[in-house]
N, C-alpha and C positions, 0 to 999 in steps of 0.2 A: 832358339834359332839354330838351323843347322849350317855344317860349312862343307862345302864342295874344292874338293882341289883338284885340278886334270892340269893336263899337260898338250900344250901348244906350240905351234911354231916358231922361230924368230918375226916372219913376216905376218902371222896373225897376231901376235903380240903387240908389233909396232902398228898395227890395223886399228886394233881395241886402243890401246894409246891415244892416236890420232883423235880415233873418234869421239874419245872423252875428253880430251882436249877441244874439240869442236863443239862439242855438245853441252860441256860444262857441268858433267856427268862423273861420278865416280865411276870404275870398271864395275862394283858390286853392282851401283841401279845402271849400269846397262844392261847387264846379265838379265840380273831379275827382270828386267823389264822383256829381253828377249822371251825369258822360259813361260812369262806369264803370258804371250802371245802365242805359243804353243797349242796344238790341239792335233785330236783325233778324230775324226768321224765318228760320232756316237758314241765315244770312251770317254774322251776328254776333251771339257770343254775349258778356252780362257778360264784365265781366274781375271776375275776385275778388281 
């Protein structure tokens, strides 16, 4: 498995937070879950 680091705001931080606090979610399976939702028109499709 690979690892991604980037660099965010104070208030996207406290966003992501929240969210995984609501959702009952680690920040890793929010992520992945956003990237896997991702797509390009005829490039890239979902991954399921």
């Amino acid at each position: 498995m690979k690892q991604v680091t980037t660099r965010i705001s104070d208030r996207e931080f406290e966003h992501l937070q929240k969210y995984c606090e609501i959702s009952e979610r680690t920040q890793s399976e929010v992520i992945r879950n956003l990237i896997r939702k991702l797509s390009i028109k005829g490039a890239l499709n979902p991954i399921d």
